[in-house]
N, C-alpha and C positions, 0 to 999 in steps of 0.2 A: 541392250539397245532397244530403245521402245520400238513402235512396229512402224510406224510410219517412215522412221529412219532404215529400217531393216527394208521396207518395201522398195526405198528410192534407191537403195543399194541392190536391188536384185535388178530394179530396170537398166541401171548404169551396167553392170554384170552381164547383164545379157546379150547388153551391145559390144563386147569387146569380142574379137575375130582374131587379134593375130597378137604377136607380143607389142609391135609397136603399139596398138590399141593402148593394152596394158600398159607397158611403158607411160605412154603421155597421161595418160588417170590417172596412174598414180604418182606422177610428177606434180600435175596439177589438185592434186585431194591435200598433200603436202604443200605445198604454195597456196593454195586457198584454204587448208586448215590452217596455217602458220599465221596467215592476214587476221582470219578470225578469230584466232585467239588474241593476238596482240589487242583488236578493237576490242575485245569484252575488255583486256587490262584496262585498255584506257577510257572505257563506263567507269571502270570499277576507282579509277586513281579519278576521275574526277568526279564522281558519286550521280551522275544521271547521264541518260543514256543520250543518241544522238537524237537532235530534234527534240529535246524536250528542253525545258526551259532553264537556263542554267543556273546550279545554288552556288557558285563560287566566280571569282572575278576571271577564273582559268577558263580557256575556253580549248576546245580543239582547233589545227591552226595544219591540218593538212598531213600530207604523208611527207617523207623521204625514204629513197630507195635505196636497198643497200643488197649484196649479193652474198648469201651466203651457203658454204659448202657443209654437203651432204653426203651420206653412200653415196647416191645416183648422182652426185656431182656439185655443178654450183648452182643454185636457184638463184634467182633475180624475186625480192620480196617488198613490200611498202611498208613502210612503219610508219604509223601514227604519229604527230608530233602535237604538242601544246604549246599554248602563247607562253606560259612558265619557262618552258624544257626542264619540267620537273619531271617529267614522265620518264620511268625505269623499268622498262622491259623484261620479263623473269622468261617468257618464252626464247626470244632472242637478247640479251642481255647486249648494254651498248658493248662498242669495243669488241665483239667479239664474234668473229664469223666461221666458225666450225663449231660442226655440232658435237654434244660429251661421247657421241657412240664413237665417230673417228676418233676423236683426242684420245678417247680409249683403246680405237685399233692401234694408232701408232704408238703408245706407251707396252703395249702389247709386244708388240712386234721388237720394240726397241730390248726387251726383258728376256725376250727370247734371243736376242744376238743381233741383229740384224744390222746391219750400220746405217746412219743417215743417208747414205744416196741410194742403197737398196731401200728403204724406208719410200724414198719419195720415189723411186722407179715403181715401188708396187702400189701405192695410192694412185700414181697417174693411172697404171696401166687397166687398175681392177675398177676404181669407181672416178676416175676420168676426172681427178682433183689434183693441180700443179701444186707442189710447196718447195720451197728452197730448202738445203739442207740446214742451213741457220735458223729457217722456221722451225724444223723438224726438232734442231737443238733444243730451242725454248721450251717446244712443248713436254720432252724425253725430260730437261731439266728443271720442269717449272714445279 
């Protein structure tokens, strides 16, 4: 981590007092790194960055918001869009709103026994993410 970053991460650090502290930083370090990467994607899919003068007829054309689930739950996130909709996402990929660490707990859990409504009784309860057993199916059988 170069030091400037290492520096702005000790002052945020310093400020945390309690766990909600924690909590909300690092709710929000995750929702605002997720935004930020998507924008670099969408420099990089359309080859110049924002505000600079554009080399393709494609332009950027706004966010849409979309909610997706995490350990710590469901985050509400902006995604990029272009006048195309050529734009394809590799941090949040369309269509898809669970991240591979769940998809992997409940493939997990599903391997060790577990049946579909214990599956989603223990995602609500542990990281406060609803699924139906029919979702749970999909994912145990995709």
């Amino acid at each position: 981590m170069n030091t400037e970053l290492e520096r702005q991460l000790d002052v945020l650090v310093s400020k945390i007092t309690n766990k909600e502290d924690f909590d909300q930083i690092r709710e929000q370090l995750l929702k605002r790194g997720i935004e930020s990467l998507l924008k670099a994607e969408m420099t990089a899919h359309l080859g110049y960055g924002k505000g600079d003068p554009a080399v393709t007829t494609n332009q950027r054309n706004g966010f849409s918001e979309k909610t997706i689930k995490t350990q710590t739950g469901e985050q509400r996130i902006k995604i990029p869009r272009d006048r195309s909709a050529s734009f394809e996402p590799v941090i949040v990929p369309k269509h898809q709103s669970i991240s591979q660490e769940l998809e992997d707990c409940i493939q997990l859990l599903y391997a060790k026994g577990m049946s579909n409504s214990d599956i989603v009784d223990f995602m609500s309860s542990t990281y406060g993410v609803t699924y139906s057993t029919s979702q749970v199916s999909i994912i145990t059988n995709g």
